[in-house]
C-alpha positions, -999 to 999 in steps of 0.1 A, spaced: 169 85 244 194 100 230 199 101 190 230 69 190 206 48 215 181 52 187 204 40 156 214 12 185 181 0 188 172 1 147 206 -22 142 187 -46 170 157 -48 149 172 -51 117 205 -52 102 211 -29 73 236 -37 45 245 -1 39 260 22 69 236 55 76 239 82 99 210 92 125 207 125 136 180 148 159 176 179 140 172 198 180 140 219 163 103 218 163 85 207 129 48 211 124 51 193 87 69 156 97 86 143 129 114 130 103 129 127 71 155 103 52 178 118 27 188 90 4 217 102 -14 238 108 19 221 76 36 207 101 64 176 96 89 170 130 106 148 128 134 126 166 145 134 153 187 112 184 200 84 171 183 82 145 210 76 146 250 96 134 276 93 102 289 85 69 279 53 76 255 72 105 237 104 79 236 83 53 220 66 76 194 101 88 187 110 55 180 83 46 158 94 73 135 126 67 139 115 29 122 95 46 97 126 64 84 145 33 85 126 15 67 128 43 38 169 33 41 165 -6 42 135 3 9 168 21 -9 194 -3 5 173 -29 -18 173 -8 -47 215 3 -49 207 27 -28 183 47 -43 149 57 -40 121 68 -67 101 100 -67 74 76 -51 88 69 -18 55 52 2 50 21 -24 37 -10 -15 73 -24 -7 82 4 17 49 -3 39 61 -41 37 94 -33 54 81 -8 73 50 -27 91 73 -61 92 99 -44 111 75 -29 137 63 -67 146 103 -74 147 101 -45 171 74 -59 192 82 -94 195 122 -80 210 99 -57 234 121 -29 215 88 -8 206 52 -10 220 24 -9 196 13 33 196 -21 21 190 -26 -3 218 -21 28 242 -59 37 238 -91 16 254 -110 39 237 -99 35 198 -91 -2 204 -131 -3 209 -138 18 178 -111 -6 157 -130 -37 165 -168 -17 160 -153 -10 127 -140 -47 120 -169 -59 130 -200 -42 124 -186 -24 88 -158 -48 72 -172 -78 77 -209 -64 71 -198 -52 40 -175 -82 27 -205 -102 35 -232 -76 13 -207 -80 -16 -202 -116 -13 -240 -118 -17 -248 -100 -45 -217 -120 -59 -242 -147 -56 -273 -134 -70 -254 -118 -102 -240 -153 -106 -278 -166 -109 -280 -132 -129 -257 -149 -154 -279 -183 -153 -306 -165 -165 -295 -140 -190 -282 -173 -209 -314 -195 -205 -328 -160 -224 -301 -162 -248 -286 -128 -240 -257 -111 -229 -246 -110 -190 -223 -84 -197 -252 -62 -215 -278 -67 -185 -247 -56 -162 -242 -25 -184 -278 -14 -187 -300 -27 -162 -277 -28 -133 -254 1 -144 -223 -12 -120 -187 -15 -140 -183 -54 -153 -151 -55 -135 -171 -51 -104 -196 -75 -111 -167 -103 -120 -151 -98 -88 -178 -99 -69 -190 -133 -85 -152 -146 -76 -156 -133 -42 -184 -159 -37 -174 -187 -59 -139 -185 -40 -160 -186 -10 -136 -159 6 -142 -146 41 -159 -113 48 -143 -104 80 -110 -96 57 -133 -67 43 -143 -55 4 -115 -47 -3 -92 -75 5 -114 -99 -11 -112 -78 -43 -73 -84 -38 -79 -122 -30 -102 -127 -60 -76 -115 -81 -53 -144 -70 -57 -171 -95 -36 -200 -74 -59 -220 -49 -29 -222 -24 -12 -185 -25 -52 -172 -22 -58 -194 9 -21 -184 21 -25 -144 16 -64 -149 38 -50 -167 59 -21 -139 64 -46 -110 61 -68 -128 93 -43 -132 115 -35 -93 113 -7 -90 85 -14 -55 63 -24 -56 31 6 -41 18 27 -71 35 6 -95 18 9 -83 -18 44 -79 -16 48 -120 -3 22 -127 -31 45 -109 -59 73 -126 -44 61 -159 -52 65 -151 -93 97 -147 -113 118 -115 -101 112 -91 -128 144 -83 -153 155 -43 -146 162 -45 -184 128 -54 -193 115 -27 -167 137 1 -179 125 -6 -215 86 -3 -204 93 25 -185 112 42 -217 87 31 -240 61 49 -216 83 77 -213 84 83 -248 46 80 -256 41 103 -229 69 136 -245 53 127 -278 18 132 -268 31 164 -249 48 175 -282 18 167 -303 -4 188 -280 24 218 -276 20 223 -314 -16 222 -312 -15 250 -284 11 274 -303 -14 268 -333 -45 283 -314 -24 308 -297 -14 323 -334 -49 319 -344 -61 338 -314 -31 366 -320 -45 369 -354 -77 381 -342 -66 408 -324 
């Protein structure tokens, strides 16, 4: 495929609001297979990276996707991107316009291609995420008897959690939640810390729901953010100043407490 049969089948995927450029660079790169430059809208794609043929065409394409989702990530931000290019957003667009891909037979899955690690991924799924959702779903259960008793005895939960069990509180919370939600284990650990954290009965069920039928985690969040009230890009740019801020005079404070020692250090000499 040549480099305008790849923009082609991007535009068949996906629509994007702003115009871009796609180019193969004709080189060999041992750091990435491509890059997007946001600030001329350009996707350059290392071609000799790949093989002839239909695998190397289709693992092309996949990076090809990758970069394009990078352009459709700036094309919902004016057209710009943050030093932080891989958030949880970009993984969104980028892992919902591969199924896109696959549903118009445009792109074949890259890891379906191997008997061997689709084997391995359900070993994995089976024996260790679910095996361990299930271990700290449990011991959500006894630390919620845990709590019975340290108030029967009149004392703290949070203390015994400190001292005798020595895990962080947070932990032990979310672990209690991942049992009284009754959440399912074959999501993994992780995920049902993520679920626990969602306080609506509905939008938990919803994002488990998602999360079993093989949405990423990344996709998830960012459909259980969009649910609340889009945030106010005065309100953010005000945080992010009043962080800014704290952060030079912190570095200032500490500056003059270097050039203080250094003087003292000079005077020893």
């Amino acid at each position: 495929m040549n480099q305008d049969q790849i923009k082609e089948k991007l535009l068949a995927i996906e629509d994007a609001p702003l115009e871009f450029s796609l180019v193969f660079s004709g080189k060999k790169s041992a750091k990435v297979n491509g890059l997007y430059k946001p600030d001329n809208r350009e996707i350059i794609i290392h071609n000799r990276n790949f093989q002839q043929g239909a695998t190397g065409d289709n693992l092309l394409l996949y990076t090809a996707i990758h970069e394009y989702a990078h352009h459709l990530h700036a094309c919902s931000q004016g057209g710009k991107l943050s030093a932080r290019a891989h958030t949880s957003q970009f993984w969104a667009i980028f892992h919902a316009l591969l199924e896109k891909a696959e549903s118009k037979k445009i792109y074949r899955d890259v890891f379906a291609g191997s008997p061997e690690l689709s084997d391995l991924t359900e070993l994995i799924r089976k024996k260790y995420l679910r095996e361990n959702g299930s271990i700290v779903k449990e011991m959500g259960k006894h630390l919620l008897k845990a709590h019975e008793l340290c108030t029967a005895i009149g004392v703290r939960f949070e203390d015994y959690v400190d001292r005798m069990l020595r895990i962080p509180r947070t932990a032990a919370n979310v672990a209690i939640k991942m049992f009284e939600y009754d959440l399912k284990p074959e999501v993994g650990a992780d995920n049902m810390r993520f679920l626990a954290g969602i306080r609506n009965e509905d939008d938990r069920k919803a994002a488990e729901t998602a999360l079993i039928r093989g949405k990423s985690p990344d996709t998830v969040k960012m459909a259980v953010r969009g649910k609340s009230e889009p945030e106010d890009p005065a309100e953010r740019l005000e945080r992010e100043k009043l962080r800014l801020e704290r952060t030079i005079d912190t570095l200032s404070k500490r500056l003059t407490e270097v050039k203080k020692e250094l003087g003292g250090l000079s005077g020893k000499k």
